[in-house]
C-alpha atoms as a printed R data frame, in Angstrom:
    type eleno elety resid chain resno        x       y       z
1   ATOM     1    CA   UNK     A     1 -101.430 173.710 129.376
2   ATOM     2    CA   UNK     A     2 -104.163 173.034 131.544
3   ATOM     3    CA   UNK     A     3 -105.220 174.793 134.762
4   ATOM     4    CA   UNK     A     4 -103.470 171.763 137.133
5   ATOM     5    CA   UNK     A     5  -99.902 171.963 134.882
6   ATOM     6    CA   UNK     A     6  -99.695 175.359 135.138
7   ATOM     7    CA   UNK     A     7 -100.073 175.129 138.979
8   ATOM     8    CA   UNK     A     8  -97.643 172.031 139.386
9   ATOM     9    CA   UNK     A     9  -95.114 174.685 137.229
10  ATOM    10    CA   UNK     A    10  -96.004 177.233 139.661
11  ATOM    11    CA   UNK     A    11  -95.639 175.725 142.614
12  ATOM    12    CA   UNK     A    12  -92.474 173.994 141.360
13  ATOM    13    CA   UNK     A    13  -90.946 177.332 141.057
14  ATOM    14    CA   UNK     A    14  -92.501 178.791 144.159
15  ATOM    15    CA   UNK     A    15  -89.771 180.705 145.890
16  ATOM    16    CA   UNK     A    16  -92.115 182.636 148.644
17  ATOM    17    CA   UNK     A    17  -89.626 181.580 151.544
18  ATOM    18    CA   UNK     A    18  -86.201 181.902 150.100
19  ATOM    19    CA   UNK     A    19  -85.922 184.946 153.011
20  ATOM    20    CA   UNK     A    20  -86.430 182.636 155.729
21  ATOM    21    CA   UNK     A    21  -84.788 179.167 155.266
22  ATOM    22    CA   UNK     A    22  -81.338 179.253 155.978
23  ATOM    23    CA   UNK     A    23  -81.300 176.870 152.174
24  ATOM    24    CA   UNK     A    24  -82.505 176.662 149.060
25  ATOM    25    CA   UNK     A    25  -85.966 175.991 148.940
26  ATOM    26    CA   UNK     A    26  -87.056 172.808 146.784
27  ATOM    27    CA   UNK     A    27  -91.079 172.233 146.668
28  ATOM    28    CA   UNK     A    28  -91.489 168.566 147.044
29  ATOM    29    CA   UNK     A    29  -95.087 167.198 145.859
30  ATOM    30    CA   UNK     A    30  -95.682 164.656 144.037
31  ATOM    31    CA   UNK     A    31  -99.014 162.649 142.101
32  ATOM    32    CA   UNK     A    32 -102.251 163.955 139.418
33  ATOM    33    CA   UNK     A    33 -105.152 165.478 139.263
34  ATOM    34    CA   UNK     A    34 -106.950 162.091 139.389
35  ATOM    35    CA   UNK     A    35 -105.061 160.536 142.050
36  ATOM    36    CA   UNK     A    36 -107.128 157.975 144.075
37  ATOM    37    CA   UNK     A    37 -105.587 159.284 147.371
38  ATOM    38    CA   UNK     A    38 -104.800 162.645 148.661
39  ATOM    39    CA   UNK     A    39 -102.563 162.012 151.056
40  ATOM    40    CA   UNK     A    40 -101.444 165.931 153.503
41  ATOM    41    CA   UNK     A    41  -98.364 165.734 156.688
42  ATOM    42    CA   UNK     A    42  -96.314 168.477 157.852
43  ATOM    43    CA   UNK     A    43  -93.629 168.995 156.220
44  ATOM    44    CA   UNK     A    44  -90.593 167.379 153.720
45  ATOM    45    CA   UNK     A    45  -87.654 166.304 156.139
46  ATOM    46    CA   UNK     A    46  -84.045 166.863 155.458
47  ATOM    47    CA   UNK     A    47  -83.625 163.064 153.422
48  ATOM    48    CA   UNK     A    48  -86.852 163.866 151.654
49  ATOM    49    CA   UNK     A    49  -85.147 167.493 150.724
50  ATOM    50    CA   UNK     A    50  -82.013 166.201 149.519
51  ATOM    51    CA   UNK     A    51  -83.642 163.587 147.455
52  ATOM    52    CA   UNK     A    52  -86.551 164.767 146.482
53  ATOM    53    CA   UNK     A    53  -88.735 162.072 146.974
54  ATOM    54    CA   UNK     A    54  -91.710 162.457 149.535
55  ATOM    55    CA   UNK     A    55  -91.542 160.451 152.215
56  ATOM    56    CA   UNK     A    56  -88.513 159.009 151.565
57  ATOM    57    CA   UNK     A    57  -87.028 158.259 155.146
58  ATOM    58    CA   UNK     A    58  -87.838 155.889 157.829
59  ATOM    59    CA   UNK     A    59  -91.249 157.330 158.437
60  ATOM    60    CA   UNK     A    60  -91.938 156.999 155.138
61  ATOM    61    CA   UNK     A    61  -90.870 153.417 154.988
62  ATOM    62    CA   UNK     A    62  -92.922 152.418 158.179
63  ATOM    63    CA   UNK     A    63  -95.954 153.792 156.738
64  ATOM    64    CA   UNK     A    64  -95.455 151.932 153.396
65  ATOM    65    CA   UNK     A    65  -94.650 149.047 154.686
66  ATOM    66    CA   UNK     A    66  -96.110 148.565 158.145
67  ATOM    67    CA   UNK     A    67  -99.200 151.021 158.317
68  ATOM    68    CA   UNK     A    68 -100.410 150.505 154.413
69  ATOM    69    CA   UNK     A    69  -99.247 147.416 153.538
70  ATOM    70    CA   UNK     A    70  -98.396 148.214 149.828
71  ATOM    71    CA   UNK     A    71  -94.952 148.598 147.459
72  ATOM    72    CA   UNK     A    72  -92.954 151.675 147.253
73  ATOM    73    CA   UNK     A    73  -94.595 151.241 143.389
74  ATOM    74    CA   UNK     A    74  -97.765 151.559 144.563
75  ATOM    75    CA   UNK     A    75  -97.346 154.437 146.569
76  ATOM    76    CA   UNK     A    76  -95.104 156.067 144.546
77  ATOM    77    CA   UNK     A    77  -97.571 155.695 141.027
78  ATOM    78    CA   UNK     A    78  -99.254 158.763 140.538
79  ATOM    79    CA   UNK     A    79 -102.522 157.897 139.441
80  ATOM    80    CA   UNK     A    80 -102.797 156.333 142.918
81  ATOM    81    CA   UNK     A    81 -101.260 159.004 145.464
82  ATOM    82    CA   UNK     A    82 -101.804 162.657 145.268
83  ATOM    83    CA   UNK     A    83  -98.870 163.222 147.929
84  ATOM    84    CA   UNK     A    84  -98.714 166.764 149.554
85  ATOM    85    CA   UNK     A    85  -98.008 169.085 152.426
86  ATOM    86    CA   UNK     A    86  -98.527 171.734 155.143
87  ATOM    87    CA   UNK     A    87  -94.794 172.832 153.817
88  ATOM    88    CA   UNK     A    88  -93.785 171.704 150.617
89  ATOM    89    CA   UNK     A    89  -90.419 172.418 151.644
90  ATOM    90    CA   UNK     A    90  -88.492 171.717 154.047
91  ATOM    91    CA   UNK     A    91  -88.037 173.969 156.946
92  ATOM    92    CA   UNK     A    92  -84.741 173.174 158.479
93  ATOM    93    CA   UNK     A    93  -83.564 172.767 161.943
94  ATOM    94    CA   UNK     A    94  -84.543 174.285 165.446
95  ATOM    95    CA   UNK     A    95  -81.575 175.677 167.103
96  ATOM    96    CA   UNK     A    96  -82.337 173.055 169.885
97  ATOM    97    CA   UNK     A    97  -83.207 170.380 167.793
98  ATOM    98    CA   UNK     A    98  -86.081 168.992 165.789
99  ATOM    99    CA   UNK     A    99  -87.622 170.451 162.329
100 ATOM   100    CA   UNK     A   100  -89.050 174.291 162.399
101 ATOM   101    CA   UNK     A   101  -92.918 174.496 161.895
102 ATOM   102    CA   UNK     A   102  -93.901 175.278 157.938
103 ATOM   103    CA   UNK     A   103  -94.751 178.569 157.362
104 ATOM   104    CA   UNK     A   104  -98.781 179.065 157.188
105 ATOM   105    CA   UNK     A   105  -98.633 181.056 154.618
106 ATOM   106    CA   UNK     A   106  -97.340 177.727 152.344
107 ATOM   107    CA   UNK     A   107 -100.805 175.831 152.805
108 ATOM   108    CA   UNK     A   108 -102.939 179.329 153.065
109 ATOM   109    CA   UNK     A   109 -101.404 179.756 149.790
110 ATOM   110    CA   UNK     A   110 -100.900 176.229 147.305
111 ATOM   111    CA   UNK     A   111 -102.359 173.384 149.603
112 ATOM   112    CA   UNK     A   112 -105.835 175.068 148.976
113 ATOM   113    CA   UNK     A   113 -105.603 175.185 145.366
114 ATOM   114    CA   UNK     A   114 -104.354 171.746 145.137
115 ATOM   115    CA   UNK     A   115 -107.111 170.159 147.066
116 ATOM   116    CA   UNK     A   116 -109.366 172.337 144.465
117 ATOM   117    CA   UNK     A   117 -107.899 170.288 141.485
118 ATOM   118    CA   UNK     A   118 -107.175 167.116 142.553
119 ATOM   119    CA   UNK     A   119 -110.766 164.623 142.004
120 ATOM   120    CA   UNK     A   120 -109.561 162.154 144.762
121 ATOM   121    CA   UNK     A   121 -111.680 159.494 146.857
122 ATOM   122    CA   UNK     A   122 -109.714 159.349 150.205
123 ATOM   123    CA   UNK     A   123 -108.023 162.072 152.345
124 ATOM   124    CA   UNK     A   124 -105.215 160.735 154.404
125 ATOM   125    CA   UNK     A   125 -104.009 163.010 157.146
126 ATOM   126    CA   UNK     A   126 -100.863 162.815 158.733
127 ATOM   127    CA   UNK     A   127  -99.646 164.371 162.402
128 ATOM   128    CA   UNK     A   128 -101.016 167.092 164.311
129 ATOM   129    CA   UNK     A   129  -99.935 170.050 162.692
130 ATOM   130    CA   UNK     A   130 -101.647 169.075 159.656
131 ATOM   131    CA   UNK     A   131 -104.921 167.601 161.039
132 ATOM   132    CA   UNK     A   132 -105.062 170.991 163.027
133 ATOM   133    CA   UNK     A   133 -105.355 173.471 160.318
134 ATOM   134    CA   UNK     A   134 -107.974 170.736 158.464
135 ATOM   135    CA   UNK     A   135 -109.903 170.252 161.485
136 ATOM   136    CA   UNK     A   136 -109.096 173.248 163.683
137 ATOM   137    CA   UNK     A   137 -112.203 172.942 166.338
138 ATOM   138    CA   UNK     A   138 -111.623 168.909 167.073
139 ATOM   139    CA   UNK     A   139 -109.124 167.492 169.587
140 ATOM   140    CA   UNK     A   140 -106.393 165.073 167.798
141 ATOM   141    CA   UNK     A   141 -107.667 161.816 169.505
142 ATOM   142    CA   UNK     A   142 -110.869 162.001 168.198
143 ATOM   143    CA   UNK     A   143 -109.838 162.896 164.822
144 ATOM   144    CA   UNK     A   144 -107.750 159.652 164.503
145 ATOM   145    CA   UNK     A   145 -110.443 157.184 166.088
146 ATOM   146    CA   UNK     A   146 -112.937 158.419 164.312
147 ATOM   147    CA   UNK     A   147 -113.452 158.568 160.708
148 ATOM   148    CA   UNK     A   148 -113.928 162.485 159.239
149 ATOM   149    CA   UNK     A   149 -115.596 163.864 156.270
150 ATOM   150    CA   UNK     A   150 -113.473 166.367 154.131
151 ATOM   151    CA   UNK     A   151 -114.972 167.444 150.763
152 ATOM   152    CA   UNK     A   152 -117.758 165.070 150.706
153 ATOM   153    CA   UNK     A   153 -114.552 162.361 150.851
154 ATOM   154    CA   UNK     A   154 -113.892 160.196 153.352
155 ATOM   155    CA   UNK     A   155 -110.660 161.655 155.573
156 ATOM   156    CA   UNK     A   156 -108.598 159.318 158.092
157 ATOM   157    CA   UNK     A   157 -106.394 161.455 160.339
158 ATOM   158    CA   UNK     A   158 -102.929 159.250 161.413
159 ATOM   159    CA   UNK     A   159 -100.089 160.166 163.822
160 ATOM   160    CA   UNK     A   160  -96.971 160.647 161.732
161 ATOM   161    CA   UNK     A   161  -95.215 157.765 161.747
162 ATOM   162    CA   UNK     A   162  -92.010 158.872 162.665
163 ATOM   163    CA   UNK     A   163  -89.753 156.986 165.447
164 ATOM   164    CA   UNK     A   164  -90.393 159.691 167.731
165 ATOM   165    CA   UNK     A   165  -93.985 159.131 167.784
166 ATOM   166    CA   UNK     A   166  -93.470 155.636 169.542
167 ATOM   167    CA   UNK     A   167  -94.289 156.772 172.718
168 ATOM   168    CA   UNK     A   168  -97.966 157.981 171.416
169 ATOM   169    CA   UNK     A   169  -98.566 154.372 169.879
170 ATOM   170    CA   UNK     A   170  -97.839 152.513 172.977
171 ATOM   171    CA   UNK     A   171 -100.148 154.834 174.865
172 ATOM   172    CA   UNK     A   172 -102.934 154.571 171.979
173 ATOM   173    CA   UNK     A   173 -102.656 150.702 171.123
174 ATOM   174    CA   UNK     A   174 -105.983 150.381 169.452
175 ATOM   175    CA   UNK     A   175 -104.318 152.890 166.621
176 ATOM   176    CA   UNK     A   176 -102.376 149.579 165.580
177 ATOM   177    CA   UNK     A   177 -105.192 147.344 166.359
178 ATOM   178    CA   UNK     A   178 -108.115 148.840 165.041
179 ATOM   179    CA   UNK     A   179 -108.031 151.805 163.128
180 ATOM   180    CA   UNK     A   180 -104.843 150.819 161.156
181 ATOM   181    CA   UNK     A   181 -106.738 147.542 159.704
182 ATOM   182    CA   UNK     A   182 -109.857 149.560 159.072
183 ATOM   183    CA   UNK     A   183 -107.623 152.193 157.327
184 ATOM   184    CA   UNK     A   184 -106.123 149.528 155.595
185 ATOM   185    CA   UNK     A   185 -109.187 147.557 154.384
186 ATOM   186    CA   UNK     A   186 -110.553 150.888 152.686
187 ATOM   187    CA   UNK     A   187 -107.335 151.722 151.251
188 ATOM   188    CA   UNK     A   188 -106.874 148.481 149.420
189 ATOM   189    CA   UNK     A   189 -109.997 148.391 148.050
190 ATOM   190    CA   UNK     A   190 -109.753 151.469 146.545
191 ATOM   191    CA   UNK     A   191 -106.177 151.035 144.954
192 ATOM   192    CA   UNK     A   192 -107.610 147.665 143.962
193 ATOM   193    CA   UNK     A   193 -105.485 145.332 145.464
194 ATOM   194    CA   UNK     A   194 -106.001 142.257 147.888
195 ATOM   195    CA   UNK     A   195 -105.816 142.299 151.603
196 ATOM   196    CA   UNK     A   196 -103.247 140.485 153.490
């Protein structure tokens, strides 16, 4: 079994937080060690938990279909999408509403070795949580108008693309307008497929 298998079957059984959800918990992760994209958010949410299938809820169909531009096939094949997170479970609810934070012992602990074994050529960062602990000393704005470096890789840092981040797209409209067709352009070409 090589090094990556026996860390997918590791991490697969990881049961580190079974004391603190209130469920459960069921690592979601998904993609190979030669994955074109490394794509990191927050967290699995409750549809994603109960399916299994990352970013399977109406974030993950706006940023499928709206920011990338590209078939559930496409994102889903893993030789193209090395899909990960902060938490690879999820964390369940806030008593006022909302998802809990991932614990930080989750990426401390797995997210580091996975980003040692996977040979990708794009980072793709998702939220604020996540693009926090990657690039801890730079504010969020410029993170996501300007194009990082991560690993010698190019990085693009996104807002998550859930409903209740409308409110930050209408107040950052060149997100839509420029970076997301920039961000597009580079992710086509390297998955190999045409432009719209």
């Amino acid at each position: 079994m090589s090094d990556f298998e026996e860390i997918k079957k590791e991490l697969l059984q990881c049961r580190l937080c079974e004391n603190i959800f209130p469920h459960e918990p069921r690592p979601i992760f998904q993609g190979n060690p030669h994955a074109k994209i490394f794509q990191i958010s927050q967290a699995p949410s409750i549809h994603v938990h109960e399916s299994g299938l990352p970013f399977n809820d109406a974030s993950g169909k706006r940023l499928r279909q709206e920011w990338y531009q590209i078939s559930d096939a496409c994102f889903y094949d893993p030789n193209n999408f090395y899909i990960a997170s902060m938490g690879h479970c999820y964390p369940g609810k806030k008593a006022r509403g909302g998802d809990r934070l991932p614990p930080k012992h989750c990426a401390e602990y797995w997210l580091q070795k996975e980003m040692a074994m996977v040979d990708n050529e794009l980072y793709i960062i998702i939220g604020a949580l996540a693009a926090s602990y990657i690039f801890p000393k730079i504010p969020f704005h410029d993170l996501v108008f300007n194009t990082q470096t991560l690993h010698g890789r190019k990085a693009f840092i996104l807002p998550h693309p859930s409903p209740l981040n409308n409110r930050w797209l209408k107040q950052h409209p060149k997100f839509i307008s420029e970076r997301l067709p920039l961000l597009r352009k580079v992710l086509h070409e390297i998955l190999g497929i045409p432009s719209l």
